[in-house]
N, CA, C and O of each residue as an XYZ file, in Angstrom:
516
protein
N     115.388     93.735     74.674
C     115.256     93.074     75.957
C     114.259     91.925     75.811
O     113.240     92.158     75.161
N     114.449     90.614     76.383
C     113.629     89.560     76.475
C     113.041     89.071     77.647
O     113.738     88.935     78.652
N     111.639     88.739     77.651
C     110.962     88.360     78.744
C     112.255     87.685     80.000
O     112.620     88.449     80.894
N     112.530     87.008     79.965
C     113.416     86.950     81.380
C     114.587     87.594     81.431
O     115.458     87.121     82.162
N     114.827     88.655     80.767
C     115.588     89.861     81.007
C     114.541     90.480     81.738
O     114.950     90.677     82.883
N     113.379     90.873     81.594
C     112.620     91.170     82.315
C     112.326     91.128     83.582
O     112.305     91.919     84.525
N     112.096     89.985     83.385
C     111.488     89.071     85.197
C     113.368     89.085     85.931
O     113.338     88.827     87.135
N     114.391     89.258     85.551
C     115.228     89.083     86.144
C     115.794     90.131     86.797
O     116.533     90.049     87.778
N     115.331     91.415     86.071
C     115.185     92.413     86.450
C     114.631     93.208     87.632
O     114.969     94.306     88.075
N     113.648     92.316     88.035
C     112.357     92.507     88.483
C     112.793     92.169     90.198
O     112.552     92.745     91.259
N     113.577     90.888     89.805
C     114.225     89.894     90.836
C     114.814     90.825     91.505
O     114.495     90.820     92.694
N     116.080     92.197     90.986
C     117.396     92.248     91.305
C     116.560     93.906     91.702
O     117.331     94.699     92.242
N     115.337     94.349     91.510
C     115.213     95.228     92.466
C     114.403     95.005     93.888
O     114.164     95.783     94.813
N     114.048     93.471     93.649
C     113.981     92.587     94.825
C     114.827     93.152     96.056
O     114.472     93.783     97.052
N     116.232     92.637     95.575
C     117.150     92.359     96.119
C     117.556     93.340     96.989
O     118.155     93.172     98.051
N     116.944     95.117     96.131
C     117.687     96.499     96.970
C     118.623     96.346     96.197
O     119.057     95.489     95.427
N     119.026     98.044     96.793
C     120.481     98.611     96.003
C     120.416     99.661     97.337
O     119.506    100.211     97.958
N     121.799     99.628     97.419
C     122.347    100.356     98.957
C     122.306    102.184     98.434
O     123.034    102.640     97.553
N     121.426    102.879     99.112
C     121.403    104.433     98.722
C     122.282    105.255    100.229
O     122.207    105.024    101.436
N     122.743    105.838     99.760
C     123.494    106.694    101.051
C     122.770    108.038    101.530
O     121.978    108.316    100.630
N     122.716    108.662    102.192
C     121.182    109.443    102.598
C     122.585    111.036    102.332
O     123.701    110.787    102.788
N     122.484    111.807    101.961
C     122.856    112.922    101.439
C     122.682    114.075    102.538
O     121.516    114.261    102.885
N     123.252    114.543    102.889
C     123.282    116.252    103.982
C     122.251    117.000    102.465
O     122.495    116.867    101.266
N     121.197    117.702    103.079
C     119.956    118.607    101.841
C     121.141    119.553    101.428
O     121.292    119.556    100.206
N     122.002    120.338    102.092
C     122.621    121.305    101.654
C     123.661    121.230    101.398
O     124.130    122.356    101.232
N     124.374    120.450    101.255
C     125.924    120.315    100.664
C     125.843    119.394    100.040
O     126.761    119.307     99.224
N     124.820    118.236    100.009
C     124.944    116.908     99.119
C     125.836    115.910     99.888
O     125.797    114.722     99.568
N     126.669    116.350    100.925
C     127.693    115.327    101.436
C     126.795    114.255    101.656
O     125.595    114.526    101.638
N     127.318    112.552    101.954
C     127.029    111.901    102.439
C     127.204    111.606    104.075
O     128.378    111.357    104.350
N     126.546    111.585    104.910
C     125.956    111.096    105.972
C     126.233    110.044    106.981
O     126.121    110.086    108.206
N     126.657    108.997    106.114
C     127.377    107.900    106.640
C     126.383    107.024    106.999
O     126.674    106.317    107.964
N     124.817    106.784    106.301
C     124.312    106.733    106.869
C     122.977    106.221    105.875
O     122.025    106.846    105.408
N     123.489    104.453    105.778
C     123.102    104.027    104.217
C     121.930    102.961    104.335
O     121.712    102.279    105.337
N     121.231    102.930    103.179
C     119.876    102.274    103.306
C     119.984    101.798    102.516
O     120.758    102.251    101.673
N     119.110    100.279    102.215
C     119.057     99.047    101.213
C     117.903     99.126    101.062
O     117.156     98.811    101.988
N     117.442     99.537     99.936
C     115.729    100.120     99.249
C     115.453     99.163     98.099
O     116.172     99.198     97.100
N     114.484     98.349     98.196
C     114.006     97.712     97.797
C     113.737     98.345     95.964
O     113.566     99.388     96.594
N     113.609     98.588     94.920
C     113.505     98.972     93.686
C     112.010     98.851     93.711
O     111.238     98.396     94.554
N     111.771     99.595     92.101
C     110.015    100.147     92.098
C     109.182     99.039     91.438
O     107.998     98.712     91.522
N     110.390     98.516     90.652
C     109.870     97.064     89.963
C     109.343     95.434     91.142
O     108.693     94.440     90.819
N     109.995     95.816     92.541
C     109.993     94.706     92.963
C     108.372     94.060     93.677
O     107.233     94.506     93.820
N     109.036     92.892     93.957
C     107.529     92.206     94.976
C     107.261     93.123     96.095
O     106.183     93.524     96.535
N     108.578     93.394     96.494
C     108.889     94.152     98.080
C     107.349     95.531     97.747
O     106.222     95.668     98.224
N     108.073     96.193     96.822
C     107.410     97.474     96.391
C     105.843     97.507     96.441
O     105.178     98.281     97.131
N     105.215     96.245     95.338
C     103.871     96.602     95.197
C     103.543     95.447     96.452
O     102.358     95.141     96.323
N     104.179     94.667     97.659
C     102.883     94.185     98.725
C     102.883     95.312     99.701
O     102.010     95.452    100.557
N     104.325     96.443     99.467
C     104.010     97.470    100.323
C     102.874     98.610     99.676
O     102.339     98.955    100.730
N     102.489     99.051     99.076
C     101.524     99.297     98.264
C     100.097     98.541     98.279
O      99.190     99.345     98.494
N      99.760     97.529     98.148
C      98.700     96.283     98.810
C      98.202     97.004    100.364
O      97.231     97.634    100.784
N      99.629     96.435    100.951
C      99.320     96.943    102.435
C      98.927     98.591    102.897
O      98.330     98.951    103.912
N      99.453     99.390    101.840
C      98.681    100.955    102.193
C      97.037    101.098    101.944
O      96.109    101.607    102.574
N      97.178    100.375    100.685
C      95.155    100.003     99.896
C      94.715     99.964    101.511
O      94.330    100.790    102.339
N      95.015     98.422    101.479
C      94.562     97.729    102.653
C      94.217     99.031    104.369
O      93.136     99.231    104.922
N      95.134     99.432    104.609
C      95.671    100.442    105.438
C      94.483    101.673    105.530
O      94.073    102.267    106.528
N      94.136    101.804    104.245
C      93.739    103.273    103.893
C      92.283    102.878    104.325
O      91.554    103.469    105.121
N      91.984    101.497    103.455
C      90.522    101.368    103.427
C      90.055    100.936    105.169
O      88.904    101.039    105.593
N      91.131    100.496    105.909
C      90.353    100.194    106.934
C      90.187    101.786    107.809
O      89.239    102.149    108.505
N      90.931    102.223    107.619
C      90.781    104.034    108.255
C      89.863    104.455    107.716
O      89.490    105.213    108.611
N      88.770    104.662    106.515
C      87.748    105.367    106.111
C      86.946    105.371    106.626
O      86.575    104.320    107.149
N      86.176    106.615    106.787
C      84.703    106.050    108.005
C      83.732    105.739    107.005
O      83.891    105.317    105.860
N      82.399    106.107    107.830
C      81.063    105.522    107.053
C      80.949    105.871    105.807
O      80.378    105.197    104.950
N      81.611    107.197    105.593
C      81.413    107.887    103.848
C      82.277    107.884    103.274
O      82.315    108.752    102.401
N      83.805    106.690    103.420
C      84.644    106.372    102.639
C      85.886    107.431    102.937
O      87.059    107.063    102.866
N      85.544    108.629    103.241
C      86.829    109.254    103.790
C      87.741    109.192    104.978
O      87.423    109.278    106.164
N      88.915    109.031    104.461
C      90.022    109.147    104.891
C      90.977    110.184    105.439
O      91.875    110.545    104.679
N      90.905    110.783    106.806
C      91.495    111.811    107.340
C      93.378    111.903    106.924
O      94.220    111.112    106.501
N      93.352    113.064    107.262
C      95.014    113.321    106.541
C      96.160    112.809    107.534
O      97.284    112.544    107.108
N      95.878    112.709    108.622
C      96.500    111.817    109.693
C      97.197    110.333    109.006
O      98.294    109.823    108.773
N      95.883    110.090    108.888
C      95.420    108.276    108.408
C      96.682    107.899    106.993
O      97.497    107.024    106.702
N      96.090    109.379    106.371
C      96.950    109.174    105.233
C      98.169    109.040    104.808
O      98.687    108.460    103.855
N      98.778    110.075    106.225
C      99.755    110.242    105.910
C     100.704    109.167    106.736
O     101.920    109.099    106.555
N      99.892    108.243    107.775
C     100.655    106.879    108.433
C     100.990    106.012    107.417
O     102.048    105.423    107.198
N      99.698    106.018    106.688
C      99.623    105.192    105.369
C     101.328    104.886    104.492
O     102.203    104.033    104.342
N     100.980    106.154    104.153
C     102.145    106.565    103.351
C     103.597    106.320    103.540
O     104.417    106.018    102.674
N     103.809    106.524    104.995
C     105.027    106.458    105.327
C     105.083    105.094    105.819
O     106.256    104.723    105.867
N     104.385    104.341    106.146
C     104.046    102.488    106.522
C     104.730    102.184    105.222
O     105.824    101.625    105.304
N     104.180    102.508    103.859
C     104.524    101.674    102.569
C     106.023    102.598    102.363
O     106.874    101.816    101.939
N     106.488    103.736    102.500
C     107.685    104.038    102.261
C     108.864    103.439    103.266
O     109.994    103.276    102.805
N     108.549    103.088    104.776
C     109.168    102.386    105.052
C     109.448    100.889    104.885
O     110.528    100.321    105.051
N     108.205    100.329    104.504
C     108.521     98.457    104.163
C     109.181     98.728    102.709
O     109.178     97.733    101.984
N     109.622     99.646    102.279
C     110.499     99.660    100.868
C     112.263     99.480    101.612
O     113.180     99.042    100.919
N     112.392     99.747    102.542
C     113.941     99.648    103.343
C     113.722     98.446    103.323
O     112.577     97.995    103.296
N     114.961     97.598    103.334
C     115.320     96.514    103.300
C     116.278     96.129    104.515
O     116.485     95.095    105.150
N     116.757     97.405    104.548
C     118.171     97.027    105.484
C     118.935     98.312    105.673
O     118.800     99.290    104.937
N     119.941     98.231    106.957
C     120.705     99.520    107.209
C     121.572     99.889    107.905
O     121.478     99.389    109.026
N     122.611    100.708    107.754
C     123.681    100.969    108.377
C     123.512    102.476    109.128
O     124.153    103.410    108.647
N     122.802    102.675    110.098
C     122.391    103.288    111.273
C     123.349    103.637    112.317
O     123.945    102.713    112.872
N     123.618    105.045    112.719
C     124.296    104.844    114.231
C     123.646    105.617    114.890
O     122.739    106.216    114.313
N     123.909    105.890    116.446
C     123.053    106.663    117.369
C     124.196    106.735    118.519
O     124.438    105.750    119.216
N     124.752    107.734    118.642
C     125.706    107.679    120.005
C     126.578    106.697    119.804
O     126.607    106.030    120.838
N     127.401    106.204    118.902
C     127.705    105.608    118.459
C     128.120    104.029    117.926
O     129.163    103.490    117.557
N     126.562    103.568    118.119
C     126.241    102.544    118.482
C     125.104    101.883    116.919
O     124.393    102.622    116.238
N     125.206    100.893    116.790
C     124.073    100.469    115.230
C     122.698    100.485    116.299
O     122.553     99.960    117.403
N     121.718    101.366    115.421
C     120.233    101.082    115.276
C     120.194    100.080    114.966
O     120.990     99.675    114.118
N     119.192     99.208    115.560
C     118.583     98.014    115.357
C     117.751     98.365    114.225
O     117.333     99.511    114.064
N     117.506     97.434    113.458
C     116.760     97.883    111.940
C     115.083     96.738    112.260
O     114.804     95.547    112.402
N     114.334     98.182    112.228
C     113.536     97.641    112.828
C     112.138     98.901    111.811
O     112.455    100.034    111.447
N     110.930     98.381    111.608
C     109.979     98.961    111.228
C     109.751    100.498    111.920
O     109.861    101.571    111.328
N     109.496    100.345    112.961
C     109.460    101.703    113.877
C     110.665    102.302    113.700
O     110.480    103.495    113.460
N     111.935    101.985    113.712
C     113.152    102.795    113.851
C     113.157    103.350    112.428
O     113.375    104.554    112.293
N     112.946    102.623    111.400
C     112.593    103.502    109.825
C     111.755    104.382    110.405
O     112.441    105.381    110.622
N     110.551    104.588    110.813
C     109.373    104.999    110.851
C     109.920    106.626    111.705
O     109.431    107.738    111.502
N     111.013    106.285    112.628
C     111.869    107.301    113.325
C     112.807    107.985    112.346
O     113.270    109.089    112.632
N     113.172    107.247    110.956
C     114.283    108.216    110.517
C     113.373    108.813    109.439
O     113.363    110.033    109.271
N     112.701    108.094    108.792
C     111.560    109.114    108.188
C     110.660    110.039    108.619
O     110.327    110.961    107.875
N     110.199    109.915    109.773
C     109.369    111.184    110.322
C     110.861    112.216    110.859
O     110.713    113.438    110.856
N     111.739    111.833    111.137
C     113.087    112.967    111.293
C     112.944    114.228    110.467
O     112.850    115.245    111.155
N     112.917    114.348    109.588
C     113.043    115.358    108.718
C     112.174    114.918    107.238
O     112.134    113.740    106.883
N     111.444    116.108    106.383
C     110.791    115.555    104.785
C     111.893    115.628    104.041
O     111.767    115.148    102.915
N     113.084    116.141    104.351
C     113.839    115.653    103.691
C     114.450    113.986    103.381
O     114.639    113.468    102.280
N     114.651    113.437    104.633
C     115.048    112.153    104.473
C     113.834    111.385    103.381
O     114.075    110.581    102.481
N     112.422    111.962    103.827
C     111.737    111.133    102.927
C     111.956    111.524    101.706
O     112.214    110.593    100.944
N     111.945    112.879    101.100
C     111.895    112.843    100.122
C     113.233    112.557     99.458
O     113.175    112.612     98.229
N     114.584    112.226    100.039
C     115.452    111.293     99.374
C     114.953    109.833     99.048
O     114.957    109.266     97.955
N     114.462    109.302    100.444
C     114.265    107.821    100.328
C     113.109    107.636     98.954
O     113.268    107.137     97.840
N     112.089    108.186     99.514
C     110.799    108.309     98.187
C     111.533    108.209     96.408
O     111.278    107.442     95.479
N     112.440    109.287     96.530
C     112.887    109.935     94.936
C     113.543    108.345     94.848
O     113.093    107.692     93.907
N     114.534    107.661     95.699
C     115.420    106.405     95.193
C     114.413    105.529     94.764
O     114.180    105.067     93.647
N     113.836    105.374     95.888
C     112.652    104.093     95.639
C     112.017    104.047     94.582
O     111.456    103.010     94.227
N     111.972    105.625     93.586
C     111.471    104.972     92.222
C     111.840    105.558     90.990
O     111.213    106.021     90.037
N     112.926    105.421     91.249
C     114.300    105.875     90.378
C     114.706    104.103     89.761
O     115.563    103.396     90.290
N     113.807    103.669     88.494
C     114.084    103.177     87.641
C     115.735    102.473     87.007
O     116.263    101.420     86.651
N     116.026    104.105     87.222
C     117.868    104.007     86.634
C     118.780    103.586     87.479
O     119.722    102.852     87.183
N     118.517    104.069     88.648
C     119.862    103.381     89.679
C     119.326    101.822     90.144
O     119.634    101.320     91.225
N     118.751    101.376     89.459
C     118.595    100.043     89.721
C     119.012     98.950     88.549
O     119.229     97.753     88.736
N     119.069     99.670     87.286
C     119.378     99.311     85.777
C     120.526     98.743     85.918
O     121.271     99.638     86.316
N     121.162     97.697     85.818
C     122.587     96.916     85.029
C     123.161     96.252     87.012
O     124.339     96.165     87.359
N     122.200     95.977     87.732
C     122.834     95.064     88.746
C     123.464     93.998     88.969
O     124.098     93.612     89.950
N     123.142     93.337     87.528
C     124.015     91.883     87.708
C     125.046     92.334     86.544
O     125.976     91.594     86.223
């Protein structure tokens, strides 16, 4: 691999790759698909920046950080990893919107821990162009 195999790489988990959100117990799909930014991208580490950022302004006088705090944190940078989405509700599209992630991730730890596992899953982002 050569340096702008690299950086081009880098680009195309920019870009997202469309993940389909899985039923926990049968594996079916959902209908119900998300455009996740890759682990390599810009997207990835300013959402990461912004948790630093996030965390440190929640610490009190002795630097700690309550589990509340932490855990807004957390799910702030797992949602600015969505890019985009195919949402319904009564059968109508969710508006794709920061808070409405923020609604399908606090839904269930399952959804996060699908979205989380894609977001830095290396391999399903490998050979995009």
């Amino acid at each position: 691999m050569e340096l702008n195999e690299i950086e081009a790489e880098a680009q195309d988990h920019d870009r997202g790759r469309d993940f389909d959100l899985l039923d926990p117990v049968t594996g079916k799909g959902l209908g119900i698909t998300l455009r996740i930014a890759g682990p390599d991208s810009a997207t990835q580490a300013r959402a990461r920046l912004c948790m630093m950022d996030e965390l440190a302004e929640a610490a009190d006088d002795a630097g700690i950080v309550n589990a509340a705090a932490r855990e807004k944190a957390r799910l702030n940078s797992l949602a600015a990893c969505v890019l985009g989405w195919n949402v319904r509700e009564a059968g109508e599209p969710v508006p794709f919107t920061h808070g409405n992630v923020l609604r399908l991730l606090r839904a269930a730890p399952w959804v996060q821990a699908q979205v989380d596992s894609f977001a830095a899953d290396r391999a399903a982002f490998r050979g995009l162009r």
